[in-house]
C-alpha positions, 0 to 999 in steps of 0.5 A: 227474280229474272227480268230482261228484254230481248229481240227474238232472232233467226236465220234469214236468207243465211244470215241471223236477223233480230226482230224489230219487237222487243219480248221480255222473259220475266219470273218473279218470286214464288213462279214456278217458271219462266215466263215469255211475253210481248211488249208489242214495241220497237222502241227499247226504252218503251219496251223497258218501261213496259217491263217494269209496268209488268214487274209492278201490277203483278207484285201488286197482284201477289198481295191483292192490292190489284185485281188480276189482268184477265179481270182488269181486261173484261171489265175494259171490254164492251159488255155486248162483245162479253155478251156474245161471247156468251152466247156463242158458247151455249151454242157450243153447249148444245143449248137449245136455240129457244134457250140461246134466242132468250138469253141473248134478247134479254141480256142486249134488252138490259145493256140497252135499257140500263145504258151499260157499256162495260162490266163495271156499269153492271151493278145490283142498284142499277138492275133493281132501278130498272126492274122496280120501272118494269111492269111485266110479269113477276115470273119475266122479270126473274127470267132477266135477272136469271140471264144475267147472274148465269152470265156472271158465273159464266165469267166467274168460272173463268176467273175473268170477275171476282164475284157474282154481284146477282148471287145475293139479290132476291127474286120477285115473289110470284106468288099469287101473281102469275100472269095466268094459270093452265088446267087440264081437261076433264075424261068428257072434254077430252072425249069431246075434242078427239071427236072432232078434227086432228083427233089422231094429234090429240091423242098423241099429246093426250096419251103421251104429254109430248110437247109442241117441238118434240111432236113436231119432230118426231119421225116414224123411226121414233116409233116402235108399234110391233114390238110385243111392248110398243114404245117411243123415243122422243129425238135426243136433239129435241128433248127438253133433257138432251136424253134418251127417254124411251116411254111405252104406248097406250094401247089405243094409241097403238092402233090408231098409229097403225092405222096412220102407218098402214095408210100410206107408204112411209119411211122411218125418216118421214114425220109422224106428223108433217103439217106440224102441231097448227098455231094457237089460232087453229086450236082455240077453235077446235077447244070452241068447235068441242064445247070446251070453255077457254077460260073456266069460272077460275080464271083457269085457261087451256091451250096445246100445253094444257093436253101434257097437263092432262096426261100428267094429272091422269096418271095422278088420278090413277093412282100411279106412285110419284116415281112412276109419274115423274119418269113417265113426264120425263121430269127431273124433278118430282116438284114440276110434276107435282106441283106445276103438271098436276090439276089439283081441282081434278084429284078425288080429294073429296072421295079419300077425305069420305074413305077415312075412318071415323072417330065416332066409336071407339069399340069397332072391331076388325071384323067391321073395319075389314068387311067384305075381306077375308074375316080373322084367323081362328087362332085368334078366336079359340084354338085349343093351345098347342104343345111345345113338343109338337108344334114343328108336326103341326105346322102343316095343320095349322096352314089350313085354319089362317085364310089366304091373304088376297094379293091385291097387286095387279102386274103392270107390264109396258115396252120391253126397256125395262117398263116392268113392274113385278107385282107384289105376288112374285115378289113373295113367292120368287121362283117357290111352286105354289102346292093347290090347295 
């Protein structure tokens, strides 16, 4: 072990000087290496007597008798100090300042409301005191809870606490107790509001299910119309994801861009829409102004967010498979696109339970089961048996007796950065020169 203090020296005007704070090089038993550290005192004995505080808490460290020094200090510091720092390192992140506004309003809101000083106040009972006096949504109440574990793990991850006290408490069920609940417009409603006034914006958010910001930023150069394919790009700084998230165009979007592009000279830095998305007041008019019922006969309501809703729940109503759904909303996680973007009241249940087969007969044949299709192969029927010795000559006659299968696939093609989708045709042909018939 090695333990002694000392006080630095150095030349000064020729001559050697010391200076007046002592240091102590100190390495205990298992450290790889010496270590130099400050005493912050002029007083020897005082500085001696550091030393062996020093010596002590980290032996008492070594077998967990103590907790380490940099735990020891942030439990002494002010939490809104720990808060800060938080918050100014999701800044650094890249986290979005709604994120950032967020996190900061709720965390302050709990130190001010619990009555925390430091990080040792912070404790489960005292949070579930609190929360058991809240009477906002259940859904609010799991963001706050949320705030306050990330900063747990965000201390943990810096070995700065021992655990996270929030990893073990349970969330509020939110189930059947949502504050309310979105739908999405109908083919009819929809037509009725993009009669009216800012059809062009409505179509956007009706074609393309871009959100508030990401509308409001986007800018001319976002927009690629005279491609073969046209697409979009929403702004990196803007998505939801921080990606590059290039998605193909409708067709009757297309045009109407055009016509907007056409009419005036802009530039790629210009924005698509300059007097921005119009605040919830503007628009719950246009929705009365178009005959759409704010809040139908389920409680159910509708707002700007509602036209991403009804984009996400026509490609369900289409037919697109969930992959296709889940990129088109730019989602990570097929649940949300499922589950929270899709209007279930709006998908043709009672079509697909009608399209089932009955049970009433058990004798039905193909011939029924596939009317309207190509009927079966004669060689099912009563061909004569072919010998063994000649069935590799008579395979191209055989060709002819089995009916073409129809494919039904339809090729689906849209942007050229890879929105392309080989249809099932080319897939079990390749490259093979089909011979007519």
């Amino acid at each position: 072990m090695i333990a002694y203090i000392y006080r630095p020296k150095r030349q000064r005007n020729g001559k050697l000087v010391s200076s007046r704070i002592w240091r102590a090089r100190l390495k205990l038993n298992g450290d790889v290496k010496a270590r130099d550290i400050s005493l912050n005192c002029a007083d020897k004995q005082t500085a001696e007597q550091k030393l062996r505080d020093s010596i002590r808490d980290q032996e008492r460290e070594s077998v967990g008798l103590l907790a380490p020094s940099a735990q020891r200090k942030t439990f002494q510091s002010p939490l809104a100090e720990l808060v800060g720092g938080y918050v100014a390192d999701l800044k650094a992140l890249g986290r979005s300042a709604d994120h950032v506004r967020h996190v900061d309003k709720r965390l302050l809101r709990l130190i001010r409301e619990c009555k925390w000083q430091n990080l040792r106040e912070v404790t489960a009972d005292s949070f579930l005191r609190w929360r058991a006096e809240q009477k906002q949504a259940p859904k609010t109440i799991n963001e706050y809870q949320a705030a306050l574990s990330a900063l747990f793990t965000w201390l943990r991850k810096q070995n700065r606490v021992a655990a996270n006290p929030f990893e073990i408490v349970s969330k509020v069920d939110t189930r059947g107790k949502e504050s309310f609940h979105r739908r999405a417009l109908n083919d009819d409603e929809a037509r009725q509001l993009l009669a009216g006034p800012r059809r062009s914006l409505y179509l956007l958010a009706l074609h393309t299910g871009l959100r508030r910001g990401e509308i409001n930023a986007l800018r001319w150069g976002d927009l690629h119309l005279d491609v073969a394919n046209p697409f979009y790009a929403v702004p990196v700084a803007k998505s939801k994801s921080r990606k590059e998230q290039p998605r193909p165009l409708h067709p009757e979007l297309v045009r109407v861009l055009q016509a907007m592009k056409s009419a005036g000279k802009l530039t790629p830095e210009n924005l698509v829409f300059p007097e921005r998305v119009p605040a919830m007041k503007v628009i719950r008019a246009d929705f009365k102004t178009a005959g759409i019922p704010l809040v139908d006969e389920r409680g159910h309501r509708v707002d700007f967010h509602a036209l991403r809703m009804t984009y996400i729940t026509r490609l369900q109503r289409a037919g697109v498979s969930p992959r296709e759904a889940m990129e088109l909303a730019r989602h990570s996680d097929m649940r949300l696109t499922m589950k929270t973007y899709t209007d279930a009241a709006q998908l043709p249940l009672a079509a697909t339970v009608r399209g089932l087969p009955a049970f009433d007969d058990s004798h039905i044949d193909s011939q029924t089961l596939v009317a309207d299709r190509p009927a079966v192969s004669p060689s099912v029927i009563g061909l004569k048996q072919i010998k063994a010795g000649k069935a590799i000559e008579n395979i191209d006659e055989s060709h002819g007796l089995t009916p073409t299968v129809a494919i039904c696939h339809s090729e689906q093609k849209s942007g050229d950065l890879g929105f392309e989708s080989p249809s099932l045709r080319h897939f079990l042909l390749g490259n093979q020169k089909m011979t007519p018939e």
